[in-house]
C-alpha positions as a Markdown table, in Angstrom:
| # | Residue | x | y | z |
|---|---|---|---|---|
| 1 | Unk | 0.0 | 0.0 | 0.0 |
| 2 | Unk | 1.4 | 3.3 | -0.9 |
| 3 | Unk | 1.5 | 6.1 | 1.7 |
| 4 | Unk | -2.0 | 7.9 | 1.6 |
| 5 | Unk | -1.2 | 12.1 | 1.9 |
| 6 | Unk | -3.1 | 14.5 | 3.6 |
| 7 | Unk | -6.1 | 15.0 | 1.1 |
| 8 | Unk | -7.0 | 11.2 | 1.1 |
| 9 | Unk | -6.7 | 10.7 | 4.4 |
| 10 | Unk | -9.4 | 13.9 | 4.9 |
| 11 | Unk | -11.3 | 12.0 | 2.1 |
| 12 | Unk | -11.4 | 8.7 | 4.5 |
| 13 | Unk | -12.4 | 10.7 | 7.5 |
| 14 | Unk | -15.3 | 13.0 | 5.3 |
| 15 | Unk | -16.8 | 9.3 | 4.0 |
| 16 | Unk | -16.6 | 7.8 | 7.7 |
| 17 | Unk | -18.9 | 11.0 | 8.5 |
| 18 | Unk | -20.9 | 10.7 | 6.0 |
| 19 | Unk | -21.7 | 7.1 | 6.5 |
| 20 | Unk | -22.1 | 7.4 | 10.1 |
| 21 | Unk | -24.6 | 10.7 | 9.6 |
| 22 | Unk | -26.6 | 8.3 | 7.4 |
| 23 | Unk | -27.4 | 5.8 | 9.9 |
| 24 | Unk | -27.5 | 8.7 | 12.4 |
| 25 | Unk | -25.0 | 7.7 | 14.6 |
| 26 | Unk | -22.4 | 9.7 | 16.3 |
| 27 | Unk | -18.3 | 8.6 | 16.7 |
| 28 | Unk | -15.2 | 9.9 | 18.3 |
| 29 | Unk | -11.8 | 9.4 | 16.6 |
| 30 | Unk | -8.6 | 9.9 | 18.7 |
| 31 | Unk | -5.9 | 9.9 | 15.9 |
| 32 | Unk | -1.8 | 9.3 | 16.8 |
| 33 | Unk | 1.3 | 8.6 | 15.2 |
| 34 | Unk | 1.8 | 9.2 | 11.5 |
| 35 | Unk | -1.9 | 10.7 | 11.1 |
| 36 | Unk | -1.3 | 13.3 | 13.5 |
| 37 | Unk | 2.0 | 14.4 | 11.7 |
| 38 | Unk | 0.8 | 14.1 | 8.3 |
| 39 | Unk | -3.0 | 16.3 | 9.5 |
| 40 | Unk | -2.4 | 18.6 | 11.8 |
| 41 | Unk | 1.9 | 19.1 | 11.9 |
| 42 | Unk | 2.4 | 18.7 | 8.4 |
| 43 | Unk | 6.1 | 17.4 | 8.8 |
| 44 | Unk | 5.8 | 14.4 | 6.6 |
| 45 | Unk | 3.7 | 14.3 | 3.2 |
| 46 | Unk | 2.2 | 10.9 | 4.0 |
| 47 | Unk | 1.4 | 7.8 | 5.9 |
| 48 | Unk | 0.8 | 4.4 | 5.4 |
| 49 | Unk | -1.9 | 3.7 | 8.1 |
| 50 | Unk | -4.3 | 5.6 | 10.4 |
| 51 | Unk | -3.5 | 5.2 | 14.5 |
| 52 | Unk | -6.8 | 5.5 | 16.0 |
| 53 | Unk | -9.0 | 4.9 | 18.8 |
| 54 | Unk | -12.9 | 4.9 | 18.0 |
| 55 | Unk | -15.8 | 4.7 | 19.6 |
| 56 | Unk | -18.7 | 3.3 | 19.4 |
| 57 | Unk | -16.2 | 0.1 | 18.5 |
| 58 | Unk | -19.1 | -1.8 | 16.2 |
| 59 | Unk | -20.5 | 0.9 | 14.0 |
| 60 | Unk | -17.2 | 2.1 | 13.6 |
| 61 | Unk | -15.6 | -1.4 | 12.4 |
| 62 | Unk | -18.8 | -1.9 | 10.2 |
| 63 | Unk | -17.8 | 1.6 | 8.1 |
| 64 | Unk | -13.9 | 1.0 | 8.4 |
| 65 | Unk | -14.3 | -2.4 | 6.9 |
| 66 | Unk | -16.5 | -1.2 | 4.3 |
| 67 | Unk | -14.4 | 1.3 | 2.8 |
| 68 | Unk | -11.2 | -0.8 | 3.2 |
| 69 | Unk | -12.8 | -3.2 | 0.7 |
């Protein structure tokens, strides 16, 4: 997998939104590690993976899984 950069990672967040506005549900994302410097320090152009903690853990791994595929 190649490094995602700053716009598609946004892009993955915005459709996790969207999907959980849909099904009117609510989420919290704690991001860490390369996420965190590639969105919000901007020191490194990309990352291969999102650090995260989530909650609600099942609606959350239904959406994550989905877009994966």
């Amino acid at each position: 997998m190649d490094a995602m950069n700053k716009n598609e990672m946004l892009s993955y967040l915005e459709e996790i939104n969207a999907r959980l506005a849909a099904v009117d549900a609510e989420s919290e994302i704690v991001l860490a590690g390369g996420a965190v410097v590639v969105l919000v320090h901007e020191e490194r152009d990309g990352t291969k993976d999102f650090d995260v903690i989530y909650k609600p853990k099942d609606i959350m791994k239904e959406i994550i899984n989905d877009i994966a595929e």
